[in-house]
One Martini backbone bead per residue (centre of mass of N, CA, C, O) as a GRO file, in nm:
protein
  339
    1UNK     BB    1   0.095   0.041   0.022
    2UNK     BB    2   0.064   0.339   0.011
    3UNK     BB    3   0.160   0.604   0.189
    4UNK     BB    4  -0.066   0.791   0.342
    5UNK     BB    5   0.059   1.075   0.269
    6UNK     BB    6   0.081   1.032  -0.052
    7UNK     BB    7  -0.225   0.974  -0.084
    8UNK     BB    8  -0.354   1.229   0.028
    9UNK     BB    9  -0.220   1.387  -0.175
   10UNK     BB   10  -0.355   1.289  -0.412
   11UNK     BB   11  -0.637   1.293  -0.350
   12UNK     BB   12  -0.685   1.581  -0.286
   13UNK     BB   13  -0.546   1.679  -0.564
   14UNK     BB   14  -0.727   1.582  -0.757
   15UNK     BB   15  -0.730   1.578  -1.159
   16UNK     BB   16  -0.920   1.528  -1.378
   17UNK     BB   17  -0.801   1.398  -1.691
   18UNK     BB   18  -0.782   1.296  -2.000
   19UNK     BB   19  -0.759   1.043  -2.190
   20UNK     BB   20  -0.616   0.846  -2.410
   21UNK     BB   21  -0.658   0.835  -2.758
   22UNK     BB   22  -0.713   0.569  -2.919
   23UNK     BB   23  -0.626   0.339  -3.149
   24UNK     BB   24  -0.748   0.077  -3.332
   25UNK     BB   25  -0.509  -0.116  -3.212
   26UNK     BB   26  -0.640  -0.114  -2.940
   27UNK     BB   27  -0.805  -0.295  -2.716
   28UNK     BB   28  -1.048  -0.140  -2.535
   29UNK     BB   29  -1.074  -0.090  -2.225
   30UNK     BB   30  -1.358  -0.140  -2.030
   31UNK     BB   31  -1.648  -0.077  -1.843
   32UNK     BB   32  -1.903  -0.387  -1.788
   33UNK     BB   33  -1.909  -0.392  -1.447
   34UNK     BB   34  -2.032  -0.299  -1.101
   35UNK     BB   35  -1.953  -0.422  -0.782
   36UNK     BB   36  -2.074  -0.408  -0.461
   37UNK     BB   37  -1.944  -0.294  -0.167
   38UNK     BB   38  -1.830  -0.232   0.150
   39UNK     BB   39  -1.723  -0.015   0.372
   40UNK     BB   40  -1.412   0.091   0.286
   41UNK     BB   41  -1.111  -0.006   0.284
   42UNK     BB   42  -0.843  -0.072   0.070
   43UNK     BB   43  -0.585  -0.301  -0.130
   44UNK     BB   44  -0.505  -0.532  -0.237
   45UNK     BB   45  -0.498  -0.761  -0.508
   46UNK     BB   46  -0.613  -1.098  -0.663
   47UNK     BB   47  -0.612  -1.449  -0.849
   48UNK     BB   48  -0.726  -1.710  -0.862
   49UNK     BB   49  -0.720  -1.991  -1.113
   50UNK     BB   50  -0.821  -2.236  -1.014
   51UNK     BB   51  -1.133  -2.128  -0.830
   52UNK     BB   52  -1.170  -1.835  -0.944
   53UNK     BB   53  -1.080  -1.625  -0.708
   54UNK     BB   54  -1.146  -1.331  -0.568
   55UNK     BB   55  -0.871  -1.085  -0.372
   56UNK     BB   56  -0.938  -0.848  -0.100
   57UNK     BB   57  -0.809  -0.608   0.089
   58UNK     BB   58  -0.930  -0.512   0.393
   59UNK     BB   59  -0.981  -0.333   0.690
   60UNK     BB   60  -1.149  -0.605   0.800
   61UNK     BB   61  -1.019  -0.783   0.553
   62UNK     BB   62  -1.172  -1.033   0.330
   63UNK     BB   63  -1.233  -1.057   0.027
   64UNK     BB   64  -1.463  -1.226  -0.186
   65UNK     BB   65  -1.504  -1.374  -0.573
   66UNK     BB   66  -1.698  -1.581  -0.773
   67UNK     BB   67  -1.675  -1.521  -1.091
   68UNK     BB   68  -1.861  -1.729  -1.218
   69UNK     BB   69  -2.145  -1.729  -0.987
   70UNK     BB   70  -2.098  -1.408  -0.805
   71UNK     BB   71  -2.007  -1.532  -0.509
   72UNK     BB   72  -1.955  -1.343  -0.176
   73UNK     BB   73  -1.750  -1.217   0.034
   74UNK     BB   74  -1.707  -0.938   0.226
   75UNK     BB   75  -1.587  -1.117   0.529
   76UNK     BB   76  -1.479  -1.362   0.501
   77UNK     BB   77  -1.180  -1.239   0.621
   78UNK     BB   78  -1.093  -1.151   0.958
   79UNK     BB   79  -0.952  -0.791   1.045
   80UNK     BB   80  -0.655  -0.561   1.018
   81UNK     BB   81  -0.536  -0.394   0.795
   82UNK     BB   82  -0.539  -0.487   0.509
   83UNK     BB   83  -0.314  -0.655   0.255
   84UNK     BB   84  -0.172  -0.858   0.163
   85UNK     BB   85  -0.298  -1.133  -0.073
   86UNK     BB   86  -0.246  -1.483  -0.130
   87UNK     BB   87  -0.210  -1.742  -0.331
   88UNK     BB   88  -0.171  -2.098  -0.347
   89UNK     BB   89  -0.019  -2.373  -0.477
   90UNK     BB   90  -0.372  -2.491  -0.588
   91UNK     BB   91  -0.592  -2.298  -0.398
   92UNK     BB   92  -0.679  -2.371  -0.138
   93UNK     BB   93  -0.423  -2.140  -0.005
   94UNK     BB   94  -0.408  -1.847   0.192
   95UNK     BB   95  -0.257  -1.526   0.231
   96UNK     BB   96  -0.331  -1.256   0.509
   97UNK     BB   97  -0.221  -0.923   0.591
   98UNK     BB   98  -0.193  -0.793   0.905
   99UNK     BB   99  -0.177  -0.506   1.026
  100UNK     BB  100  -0.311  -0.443   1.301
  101UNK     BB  101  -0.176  -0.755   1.404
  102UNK     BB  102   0.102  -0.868   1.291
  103UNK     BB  103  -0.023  -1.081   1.074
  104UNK     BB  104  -0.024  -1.420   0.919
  105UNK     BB  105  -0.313  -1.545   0.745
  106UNK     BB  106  -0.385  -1.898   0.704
  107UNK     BB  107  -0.619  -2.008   0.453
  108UNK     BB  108  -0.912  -2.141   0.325
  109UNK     BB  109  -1.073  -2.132   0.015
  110UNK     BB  110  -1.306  -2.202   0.089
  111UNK     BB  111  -1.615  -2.203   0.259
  112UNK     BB  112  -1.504  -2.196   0.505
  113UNK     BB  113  -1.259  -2.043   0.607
  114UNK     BB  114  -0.998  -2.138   0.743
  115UNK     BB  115  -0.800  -2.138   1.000
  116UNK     BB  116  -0.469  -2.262   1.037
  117UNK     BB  117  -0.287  -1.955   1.075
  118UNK     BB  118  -0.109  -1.734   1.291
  119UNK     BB  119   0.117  -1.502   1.238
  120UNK     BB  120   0.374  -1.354   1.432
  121UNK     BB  121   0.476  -1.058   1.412
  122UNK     BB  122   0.747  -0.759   1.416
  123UNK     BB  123   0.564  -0.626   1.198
  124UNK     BB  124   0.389  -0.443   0.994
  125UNK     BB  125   0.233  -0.616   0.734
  126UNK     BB  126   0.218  -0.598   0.355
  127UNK     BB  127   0.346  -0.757   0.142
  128UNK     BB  128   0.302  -1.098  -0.026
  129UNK     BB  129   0.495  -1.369  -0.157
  130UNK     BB  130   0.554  -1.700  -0.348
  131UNK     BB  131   0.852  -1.880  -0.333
  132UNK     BB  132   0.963  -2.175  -0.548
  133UNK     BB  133   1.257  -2.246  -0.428
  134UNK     BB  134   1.179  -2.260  -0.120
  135UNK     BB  135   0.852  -2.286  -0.054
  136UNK     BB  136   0.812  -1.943   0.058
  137UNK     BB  137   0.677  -1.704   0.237
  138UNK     BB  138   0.685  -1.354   0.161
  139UNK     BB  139   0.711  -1.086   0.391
  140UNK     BB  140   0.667  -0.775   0.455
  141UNK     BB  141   0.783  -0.510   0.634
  142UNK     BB  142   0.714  -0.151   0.750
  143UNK     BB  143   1.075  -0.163   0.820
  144UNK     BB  144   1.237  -0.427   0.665
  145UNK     BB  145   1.096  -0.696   0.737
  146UNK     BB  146   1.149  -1.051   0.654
  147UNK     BB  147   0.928  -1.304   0.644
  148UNK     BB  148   0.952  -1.647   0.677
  149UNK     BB  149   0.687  -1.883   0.549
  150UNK     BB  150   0.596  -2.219   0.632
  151UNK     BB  151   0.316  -2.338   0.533
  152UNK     BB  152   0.348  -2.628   0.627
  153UNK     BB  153   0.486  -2.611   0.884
  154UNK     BB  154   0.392  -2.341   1.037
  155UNK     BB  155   0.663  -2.172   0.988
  156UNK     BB  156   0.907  -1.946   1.092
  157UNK     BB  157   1.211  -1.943   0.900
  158UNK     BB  158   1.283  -1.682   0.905
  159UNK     BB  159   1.495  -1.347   0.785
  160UNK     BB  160   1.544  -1.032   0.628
  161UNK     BB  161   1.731  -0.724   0.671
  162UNK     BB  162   1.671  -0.403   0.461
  163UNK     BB  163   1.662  -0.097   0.609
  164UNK     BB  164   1.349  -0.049   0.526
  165UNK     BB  165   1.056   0.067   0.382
  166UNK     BB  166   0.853  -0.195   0.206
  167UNK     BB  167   0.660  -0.318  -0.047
  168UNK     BB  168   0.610  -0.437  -0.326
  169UNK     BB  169   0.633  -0.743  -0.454
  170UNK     BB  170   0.857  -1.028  -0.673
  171UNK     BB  171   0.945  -1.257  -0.898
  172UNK     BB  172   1.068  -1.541  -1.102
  173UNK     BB  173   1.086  -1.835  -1.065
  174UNK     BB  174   1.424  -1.871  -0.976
  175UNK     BB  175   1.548  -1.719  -0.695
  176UNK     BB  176   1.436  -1.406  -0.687
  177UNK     BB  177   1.379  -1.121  -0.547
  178UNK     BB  178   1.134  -0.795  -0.567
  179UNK     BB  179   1.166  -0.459  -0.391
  180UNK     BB  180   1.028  -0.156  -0.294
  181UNK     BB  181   1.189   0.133  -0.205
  182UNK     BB  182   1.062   0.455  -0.095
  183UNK     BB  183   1.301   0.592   0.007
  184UNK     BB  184   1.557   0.520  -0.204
  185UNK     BB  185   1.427   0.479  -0.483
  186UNK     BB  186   1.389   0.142  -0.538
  187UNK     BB  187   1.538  -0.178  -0.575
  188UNK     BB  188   1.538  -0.496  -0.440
  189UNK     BB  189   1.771  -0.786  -0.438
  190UNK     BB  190   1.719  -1.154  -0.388
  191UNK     BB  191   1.846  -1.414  -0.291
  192UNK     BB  192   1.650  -1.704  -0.194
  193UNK     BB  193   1.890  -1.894  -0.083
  194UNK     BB  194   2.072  -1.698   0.037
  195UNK     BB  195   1.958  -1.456   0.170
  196UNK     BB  196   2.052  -1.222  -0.009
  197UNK     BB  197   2.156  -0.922  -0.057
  198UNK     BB  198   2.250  -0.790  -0.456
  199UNK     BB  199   2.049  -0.526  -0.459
  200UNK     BB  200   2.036  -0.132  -0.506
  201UNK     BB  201   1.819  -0.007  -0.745
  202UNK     BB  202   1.840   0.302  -0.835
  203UNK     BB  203   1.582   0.558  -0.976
  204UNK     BB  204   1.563   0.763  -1.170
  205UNK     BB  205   1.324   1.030  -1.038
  206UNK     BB  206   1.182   0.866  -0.853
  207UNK     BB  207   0.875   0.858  -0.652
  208UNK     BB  208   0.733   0.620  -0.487
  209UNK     BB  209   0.771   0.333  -0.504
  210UNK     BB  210   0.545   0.058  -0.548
  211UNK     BB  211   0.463  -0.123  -0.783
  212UNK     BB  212   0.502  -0.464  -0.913
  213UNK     BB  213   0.677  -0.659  -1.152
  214UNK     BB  214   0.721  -0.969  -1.350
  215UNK     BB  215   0.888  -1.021  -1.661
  216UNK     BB  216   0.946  -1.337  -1.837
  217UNK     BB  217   1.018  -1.261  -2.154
  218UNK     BB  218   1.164  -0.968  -2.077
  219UNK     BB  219   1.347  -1.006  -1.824
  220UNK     BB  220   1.180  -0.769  -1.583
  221UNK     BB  221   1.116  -0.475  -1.417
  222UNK     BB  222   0.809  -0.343  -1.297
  223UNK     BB  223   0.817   0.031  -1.179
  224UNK     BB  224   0.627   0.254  -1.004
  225UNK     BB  225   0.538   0.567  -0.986
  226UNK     BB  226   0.390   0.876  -0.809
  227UNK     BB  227   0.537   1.027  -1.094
  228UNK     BB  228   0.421   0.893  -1.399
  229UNK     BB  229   0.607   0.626  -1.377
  230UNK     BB  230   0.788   0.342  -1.556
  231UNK     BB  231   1.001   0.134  -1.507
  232UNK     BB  232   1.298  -0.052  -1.644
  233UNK     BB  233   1.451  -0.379  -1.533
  234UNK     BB  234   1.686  -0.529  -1.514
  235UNK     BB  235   1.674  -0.787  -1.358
  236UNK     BB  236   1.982  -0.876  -1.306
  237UNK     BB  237   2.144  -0.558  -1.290
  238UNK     BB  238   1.928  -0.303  -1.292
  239UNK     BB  239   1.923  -0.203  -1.530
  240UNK     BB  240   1.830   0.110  -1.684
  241UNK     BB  241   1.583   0.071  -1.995
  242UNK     BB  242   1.366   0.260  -1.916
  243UNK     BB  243   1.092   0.524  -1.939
  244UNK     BB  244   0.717   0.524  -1.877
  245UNK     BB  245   0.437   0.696  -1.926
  246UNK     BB  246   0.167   0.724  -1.687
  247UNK     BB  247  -0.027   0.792  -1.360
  248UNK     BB  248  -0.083   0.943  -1.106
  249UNK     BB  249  -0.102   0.747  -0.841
  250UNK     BB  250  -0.017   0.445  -0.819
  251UNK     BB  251  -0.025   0.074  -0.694
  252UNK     BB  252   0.037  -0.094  -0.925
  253UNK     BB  253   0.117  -0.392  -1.106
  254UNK     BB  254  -0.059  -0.554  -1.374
  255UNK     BB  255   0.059  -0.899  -1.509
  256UNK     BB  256   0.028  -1.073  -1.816
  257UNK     BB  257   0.142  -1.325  -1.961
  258UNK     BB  258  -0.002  -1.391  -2.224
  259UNK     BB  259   0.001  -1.086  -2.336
  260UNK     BB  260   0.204  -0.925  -2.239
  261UNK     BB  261   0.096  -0.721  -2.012
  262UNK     BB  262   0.041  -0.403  -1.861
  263UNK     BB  263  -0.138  -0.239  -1.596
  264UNK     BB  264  -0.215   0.103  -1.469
  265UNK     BB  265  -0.360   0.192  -1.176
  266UNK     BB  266  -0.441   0.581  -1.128
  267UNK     BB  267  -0.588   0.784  -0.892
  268UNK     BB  268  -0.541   1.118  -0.957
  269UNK     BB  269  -0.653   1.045  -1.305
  270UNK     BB  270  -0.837   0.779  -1.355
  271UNK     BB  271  -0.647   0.561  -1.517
  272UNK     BB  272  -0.566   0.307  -1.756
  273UNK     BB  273  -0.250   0.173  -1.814
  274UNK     BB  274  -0.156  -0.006  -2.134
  275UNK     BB  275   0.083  -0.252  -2.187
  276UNK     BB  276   0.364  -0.325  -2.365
  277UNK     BB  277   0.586  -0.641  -2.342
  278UNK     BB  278   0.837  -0.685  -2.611
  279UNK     BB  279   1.122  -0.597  -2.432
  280UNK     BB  280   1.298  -0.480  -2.289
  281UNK     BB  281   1.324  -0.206  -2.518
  282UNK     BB  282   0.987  -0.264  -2.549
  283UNK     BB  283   0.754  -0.045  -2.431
  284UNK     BB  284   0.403   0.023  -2.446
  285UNK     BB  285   0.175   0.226  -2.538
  286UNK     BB  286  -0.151   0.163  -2.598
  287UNK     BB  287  -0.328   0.286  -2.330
  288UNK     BB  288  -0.586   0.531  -2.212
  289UNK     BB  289  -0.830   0.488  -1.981
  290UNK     BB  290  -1.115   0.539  -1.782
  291UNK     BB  291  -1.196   0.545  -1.447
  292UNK     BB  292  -1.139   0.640  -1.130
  293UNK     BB  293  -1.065   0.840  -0.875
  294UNK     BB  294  -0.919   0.594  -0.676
  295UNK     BB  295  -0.738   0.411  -0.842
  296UNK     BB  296  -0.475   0.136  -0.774
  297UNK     BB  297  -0.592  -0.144  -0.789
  298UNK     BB  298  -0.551  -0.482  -0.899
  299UNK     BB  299  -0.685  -0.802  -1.075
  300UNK     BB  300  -0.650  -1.068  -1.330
  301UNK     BB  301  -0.800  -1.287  -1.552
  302UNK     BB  302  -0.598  -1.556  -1.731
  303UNK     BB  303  -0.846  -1.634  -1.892
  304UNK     BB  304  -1.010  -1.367  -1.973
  305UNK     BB  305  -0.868  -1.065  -1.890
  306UNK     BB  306  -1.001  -0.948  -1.657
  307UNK     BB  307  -1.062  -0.691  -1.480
  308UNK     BB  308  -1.003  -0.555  -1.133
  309UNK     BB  309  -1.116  -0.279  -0.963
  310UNK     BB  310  -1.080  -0.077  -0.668
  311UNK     BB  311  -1.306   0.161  -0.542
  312UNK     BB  312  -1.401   0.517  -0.509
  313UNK     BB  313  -1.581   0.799  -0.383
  314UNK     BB  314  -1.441   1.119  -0.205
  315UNK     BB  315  -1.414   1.295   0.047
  316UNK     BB  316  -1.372   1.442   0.320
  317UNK     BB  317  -1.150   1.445   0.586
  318UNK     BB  318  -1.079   1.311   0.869
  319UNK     BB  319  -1.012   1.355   1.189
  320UNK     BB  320  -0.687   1.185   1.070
  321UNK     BB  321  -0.652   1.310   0.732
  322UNK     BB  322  -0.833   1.130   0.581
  323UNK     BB  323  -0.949   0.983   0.293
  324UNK     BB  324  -1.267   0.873   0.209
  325UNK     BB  325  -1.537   0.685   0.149
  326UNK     BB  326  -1.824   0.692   0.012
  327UNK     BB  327  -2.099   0.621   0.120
  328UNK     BB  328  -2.193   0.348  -0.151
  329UNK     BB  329  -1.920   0.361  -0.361
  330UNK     BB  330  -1.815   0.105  -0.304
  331UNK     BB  331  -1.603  -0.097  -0.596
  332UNK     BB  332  -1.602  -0.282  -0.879
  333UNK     BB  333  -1.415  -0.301  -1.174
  334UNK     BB  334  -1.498  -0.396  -1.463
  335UNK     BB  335  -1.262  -0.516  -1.714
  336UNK     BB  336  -1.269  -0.512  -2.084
  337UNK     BB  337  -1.192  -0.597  -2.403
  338UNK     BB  338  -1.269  -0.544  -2.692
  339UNK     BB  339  -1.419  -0.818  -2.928
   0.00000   0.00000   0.00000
């Protein structure tokens, strides 16, 4: 999640602009249905696709979605301040972090929704990814260290001290993980097998990176910045290999791997940047679309290309400065590419 004085100040500021008009040959992705959520707070989202099932983090736990029955809980699972929330490989069981409560929680993904596991972290959990080299969830904490956690034997086995406030993060599904550190403006590296930070690649220019993907047939790194930018990095050496203007405010890059795209929804000008992503030094932008503003994080369907991106319409500050969702505006925008 973007940090909190960043968003704020987004949000507060935000001036709708006008989207980039496509071309004949772009796709096309438009919004072809709202699904209405409960009030309150959202973060990450993901996308299960052995069960079909979209989960999003929210203020009071982890919200779920059966895209083909259309099947929700508001609060599959209870919680506090949820942020990453990942499918494992499988599809039975996910994680989701719970920052209010500093701790990541195990759970069945089925109707019933069991908890296996809450593990006690020492710092409140951010983003987590499942490295399969490793066989192990990778939580991000909010100062700094990384927990190591063993899904199947339900314990922590390490630690990884990367000494800064760490965001969204990806692997490459061969031993290397990737987090962006907003405070040094980079991406840290880390070798999986030996728990090695192996760089700290910091980008020209870059203000608050928050969301990452990894392009896997062009072995890139995908950091998007709080100021209209996303870089292209080489996962091997970390060298700046592109900057790509996209939306300011944005909090995810959103990768699917079938069509090699990459989608970029930012809050502060409601718009989602659609790139194609062909090559190390080729990505492109095919077009800019129309969101609404407070849009900023979201997951796709890999069988179907469908877009999920929680949304909501933004009043006055709260006596905390934070801006809120008005009541009965928060949804899901359902996207997709022109038929």
């Amino acid at each position: 999640m973007r940090r909190l004085p960043s968003l704020v100040a987004l949000l507060v500021s935000a001036i709708a602009v006008p989207a980039l008009a496509a071309d004949s040959g772009a796709p096309g992705y438009h919004v072809v249905d709202r699904i209405p959520m409960t009030d309150g707070w959202w973060d990450y989202a993901s996308f299960d696709p052995v069960h079909r099932n979209l989960f999003v983090s929210r203020g009071n736990g982890v919200f779920k979605l059966d895209v083909d029955s259309g099947l929700m809980d508001q609060r599959f699972i209870p919680g506090s301040e949820g942020r990453g929330v990942i499918p494992l490989p499988g599809g039975d069981m996910a994680i989701a972090n719970m920052a209010g409560y500093s701790m990541s929680i195990l759970f069945a993904t089925d109707a019933e929704g069991k908890v296996a596991k809450m593990f006690e972290l020492t710092q409140a959990s951010d983003a987590a990814l499942y490295e399969r080299t490793t066989k192990l969830v990778w939580v991000m904490g909010g100062h700094g260290e990384i927990s190591l956690l063993d899904p199947v034997k339900k314990e922590q086995v390490g630690t990884i001290e990367a000494g800064e406030e760490l965001e969204f993060a990806a692997t490459d599904g061969r031993g290397r993980v990737f987090v962006n550190a907003p405070e040094s403006h980079s991406v840290v590296a880390i070798e999986a097998g030996s728990r090695k930070i192996i760089g700290h690649w910091t980008m020209t220019g870059c203000e608050d990176p928050s969301g990452l993907a990894y392009a896997d047939e062009a072995d890139v790194v995908l950091s998007v910045c709080a100021n209209r930018m996303l870089k292209v990095l080489d996962a091997r050496s970390g060298k700046e290999l592109e900057t790509v203007a996209v939306g300011a405010g944005a909090d995810a890059v959103i990768y699917d791997e079938a069509t090699r795209r990459a989608f970029i929804p930012s809050a502060i000008d409601g718009v989602l940047t659609v790139l194609s992503v062909n090559g190390p030094r080729d990505v492109q932008v095919l077009e800019q679309v129309s969101t609404q503003i407070g849009t900023r994080t979201g997951a796709i369907d890999p069988k179907t290309g469908t877009l999920y991106l929680p949304t909501a319409r933004f009043g006055p500050l709260n006596k905390l400065g934070w801006p809120e969702a008005l009541p009965g505006t928060v949804q899901l925008l359902v996207m997709k590419p022109r038929p």
